[in-house]
N, C-alpha and C positions, 0 to 999 in steps of 0.2 A: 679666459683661461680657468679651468676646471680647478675646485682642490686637489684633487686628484692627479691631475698632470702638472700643478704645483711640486708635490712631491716627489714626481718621479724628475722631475727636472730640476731639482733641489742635489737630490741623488745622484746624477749625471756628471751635474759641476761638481758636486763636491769630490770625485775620483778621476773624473777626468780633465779640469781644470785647477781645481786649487789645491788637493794635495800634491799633484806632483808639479807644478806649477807658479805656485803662488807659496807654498808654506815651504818645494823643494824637500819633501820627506822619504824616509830609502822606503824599498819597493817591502821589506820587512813591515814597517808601519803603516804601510798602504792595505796589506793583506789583511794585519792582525784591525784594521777599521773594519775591511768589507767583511770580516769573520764577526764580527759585535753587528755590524747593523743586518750581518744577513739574520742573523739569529733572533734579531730584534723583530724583524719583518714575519720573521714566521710564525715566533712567538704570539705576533700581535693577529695576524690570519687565522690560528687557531683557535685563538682566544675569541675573537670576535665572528669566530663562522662565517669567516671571508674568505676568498681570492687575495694572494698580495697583489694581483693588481686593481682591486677592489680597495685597496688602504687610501685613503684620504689623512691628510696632513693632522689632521683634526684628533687622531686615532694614537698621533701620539702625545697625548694627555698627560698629565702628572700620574692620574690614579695607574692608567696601564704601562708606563714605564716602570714604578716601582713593583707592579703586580710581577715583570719581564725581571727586576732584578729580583726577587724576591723566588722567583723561580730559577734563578741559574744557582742560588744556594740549595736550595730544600729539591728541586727534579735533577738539576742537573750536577750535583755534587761539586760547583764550585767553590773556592775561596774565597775568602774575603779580597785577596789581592786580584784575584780573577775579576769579579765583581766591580771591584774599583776601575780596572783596565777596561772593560765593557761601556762601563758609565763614561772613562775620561772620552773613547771614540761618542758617545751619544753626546757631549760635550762640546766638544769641538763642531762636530757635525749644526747641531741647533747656534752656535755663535753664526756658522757660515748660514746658514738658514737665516736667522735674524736678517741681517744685512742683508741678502737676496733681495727678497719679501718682507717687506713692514705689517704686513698684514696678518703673520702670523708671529709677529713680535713677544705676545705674550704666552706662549702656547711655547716658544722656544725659553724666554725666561724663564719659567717655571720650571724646567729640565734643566738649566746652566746651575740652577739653585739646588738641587739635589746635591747633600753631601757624598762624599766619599767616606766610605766605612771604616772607623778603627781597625788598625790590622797590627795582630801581634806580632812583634820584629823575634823573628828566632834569633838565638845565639850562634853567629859565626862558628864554622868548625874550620878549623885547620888541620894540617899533619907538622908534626914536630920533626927534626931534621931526620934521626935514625928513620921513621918512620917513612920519609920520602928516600931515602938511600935504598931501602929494602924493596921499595915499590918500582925503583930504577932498575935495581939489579934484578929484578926477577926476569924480563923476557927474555931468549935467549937467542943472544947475538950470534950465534952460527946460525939462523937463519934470517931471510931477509923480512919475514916478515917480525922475527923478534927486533932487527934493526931497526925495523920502520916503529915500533912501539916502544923501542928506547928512544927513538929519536922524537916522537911524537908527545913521551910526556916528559922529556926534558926540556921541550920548548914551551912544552904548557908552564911549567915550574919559571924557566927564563924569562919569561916574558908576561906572565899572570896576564893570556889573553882571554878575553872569552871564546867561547866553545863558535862562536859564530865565527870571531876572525880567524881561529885556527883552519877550519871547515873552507875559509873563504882565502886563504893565503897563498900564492903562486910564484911559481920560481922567483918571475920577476923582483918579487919586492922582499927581497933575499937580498943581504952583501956579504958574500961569507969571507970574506979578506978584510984585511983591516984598514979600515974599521968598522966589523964584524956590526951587522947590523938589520934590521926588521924594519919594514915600512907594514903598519896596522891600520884597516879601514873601521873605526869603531862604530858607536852608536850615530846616529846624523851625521853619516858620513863624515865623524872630524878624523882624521887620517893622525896618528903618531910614530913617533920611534926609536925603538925599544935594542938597547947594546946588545949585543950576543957574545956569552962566553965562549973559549974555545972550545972547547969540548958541543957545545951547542953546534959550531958551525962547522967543525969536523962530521957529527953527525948527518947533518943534515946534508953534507958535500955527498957523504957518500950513498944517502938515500935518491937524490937527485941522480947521480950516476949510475945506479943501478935500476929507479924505475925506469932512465929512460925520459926521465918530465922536462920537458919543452918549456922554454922562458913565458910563456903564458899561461903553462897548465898547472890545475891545483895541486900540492907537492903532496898532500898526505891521501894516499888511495891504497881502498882495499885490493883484495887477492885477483877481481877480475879488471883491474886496471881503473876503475871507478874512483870519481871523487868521494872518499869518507863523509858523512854523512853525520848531523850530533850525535845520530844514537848509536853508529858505528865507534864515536870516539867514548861516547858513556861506556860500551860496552868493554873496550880494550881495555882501560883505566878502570872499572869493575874487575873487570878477570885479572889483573895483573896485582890488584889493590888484596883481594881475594888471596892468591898464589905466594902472596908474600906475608902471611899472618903468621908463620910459622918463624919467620925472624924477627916480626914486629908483631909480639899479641895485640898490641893494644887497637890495632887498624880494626879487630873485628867487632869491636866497640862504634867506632866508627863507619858514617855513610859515604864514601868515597866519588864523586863524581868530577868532572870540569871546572866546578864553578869552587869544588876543595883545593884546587891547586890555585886557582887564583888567588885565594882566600891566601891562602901558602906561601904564594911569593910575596903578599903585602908585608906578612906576619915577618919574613925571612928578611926584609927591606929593612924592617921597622928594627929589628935584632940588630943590623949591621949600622944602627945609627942614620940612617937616612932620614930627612923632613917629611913631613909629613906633605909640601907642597910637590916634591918632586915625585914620591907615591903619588899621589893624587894622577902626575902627568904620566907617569910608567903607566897607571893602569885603566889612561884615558877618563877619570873622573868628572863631569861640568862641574863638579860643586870638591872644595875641602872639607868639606862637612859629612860625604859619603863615606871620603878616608879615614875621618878620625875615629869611625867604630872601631878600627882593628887596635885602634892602641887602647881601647875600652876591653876589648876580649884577650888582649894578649897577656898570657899568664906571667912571663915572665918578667914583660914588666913591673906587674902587680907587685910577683917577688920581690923586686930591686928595690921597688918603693918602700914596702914593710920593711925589708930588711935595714934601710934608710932611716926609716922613721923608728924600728927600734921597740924594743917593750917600754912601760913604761916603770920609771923608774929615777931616785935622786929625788932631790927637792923641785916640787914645779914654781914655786915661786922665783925661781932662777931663770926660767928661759925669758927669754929678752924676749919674746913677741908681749908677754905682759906688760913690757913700757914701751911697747910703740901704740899711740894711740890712734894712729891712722888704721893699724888689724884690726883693732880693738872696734875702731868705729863700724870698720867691715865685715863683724863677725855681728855686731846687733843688726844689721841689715839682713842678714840672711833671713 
């Protein structure tokens, strides 16, 4: 067996038996793999004034992998977060490599050991409640397609789905009686489910009735009967986000997209007292520790806490944390 047909048969299994197979990953994470290693393959063909089918195993090296990431920043105008996601597919791919083949054990090592690049976490944006009022009100409900666009980003708002499950939600997994409610295929396929207000499911009854949508078919579609698309729902929530500055200035300050109104409903959750563990489940999170950024961005409760904690002022040799020595111990630790 060739190095060469090593690789290619490295490559084989790893898309056609072990991710969908053995690791079980949706067909989203399948593609966004073959998108990093086809890039990786051509990358490396051009580099080396090969054929990709001229690429031997060998070829991917430490030095010409970071030369491949090193070029999706500076040629190809990637992110750091892009970058990172390219590497985690090269990742995973050399562990299943390893195990295949012992023989190219060290050759896979040396790429599992490539870090992931610091990436600067932006500050969450949210919309404030007026702000999502005005954005509600703007389409205009004498027509159906303003219906379909009220109905569409008030269920973004209800349900702080991402831009995928909305794209991917069909009649079926709809309960619009009570108890009004959403079946969500999230990330790894973990499937959740999300209450709906009535005003949510009033809307949605009457967009279903009127396109006509089949307990199978996807409910949110554009003007020629088509399943809406993300950049068809970026675009709607754009133009409506837009249309409504005129009652809410402060939106044109603001980048309005899918992933603001998810932002939106945590922000809206977290206002009404909710845990932070039951957020975490509303909005499909693996981890609490995803959630707890938004109570890190949320202004308001910033406010409450200031306003809690007070200027300062009086005598400070009075507050009692001074004679408890257990704080005391806790605060030389810091």
């Amino acid at each position: 067996m060739t190095a060469t047909n090593s690789l290619g048969r490295a490559l084989r299994g790893f898309f056609s038996e072990y991710l969908p197979l053995v690791r079980g990953v949706s067909p989203h994470t399948t593609r966004s793999y073959r998108d990093a290693l086809c890039l990786l393959l051509r990358f490396l063909a051009e580099f080396l004034q090969r054929p990709v089918v001229g690429l031997q195993f060998d070829d991917l090296s430490l030095e010409h992998v970071l030369a491949f990431l090193e070029h999706l920043e500076t040629e190809r105008g990637n992110n750091a977060s892009t970058r990172n996601a390219r590497l985690a597919a090269i990742h995973t791919f050399a562990k299943y490599a390893a195990a295949l083949d012992p023989e190219h054990l060290e050759v896979c090592q040396r790429l599992v050991a490539i870090p992931f690049k610091r990436v600067t976490v932006p500050v969450v944006e949210y919309l404030e409640a007026d702000e999502v009022r005005a954005i509600l009100n703007h389409p205009d409900r004498s027509t159906g397609a303003g219906r379909r666009d009220h109905a569409l980003i008030l269920t973004l708002f209800n349900t702080g789905a991402r831009v995928a499950e909305i794209v991917g939600l069909r009649a079926h997994d709809l309960h619009l009686e009570s108890p009004r409610q959403v079946r969500l295929m999230g990330k790894g396929r973990k499937e959740r489910v999300c209450p709906l207000w009535a005003e949510t499911a009033a809307a949605l009854k009457t967009l279903i009735a009127e396109a006509g949508v089949g307990p199978s078919d996807q409910v949110f579609r554009n003007q020629r009967g088509h399943p809406l698309t993300r950049f068809g729902v970026r675009y709607i929530l754009r133009k409506h986000a837009d249309g409504a500055r005129a009652s809410a200035p402060e939106l044109s300050r603001k980048r309005v997209h899918p992933h603001t109104m998810r932002h939106t409903a945590a922000v809206h959750l977290l206002h009404a007292g909710v845990d932070m563990v039951t957020i975490s489940h509303w909005l499909g999170h693996a981890s609490v520790e995803t959630t707890n950024r938004y109570a890190a961005v949320d202004l308001q409760t910033k406010r409450d806490a200031i306003a809690k904690a007070g200027p300062i002022a009086g005598d400070p040799a009075d507050t009692a944390w001074r004679r408890d020595e257990s704080i005391l111990d806790w605060l030389e630790r810091l």
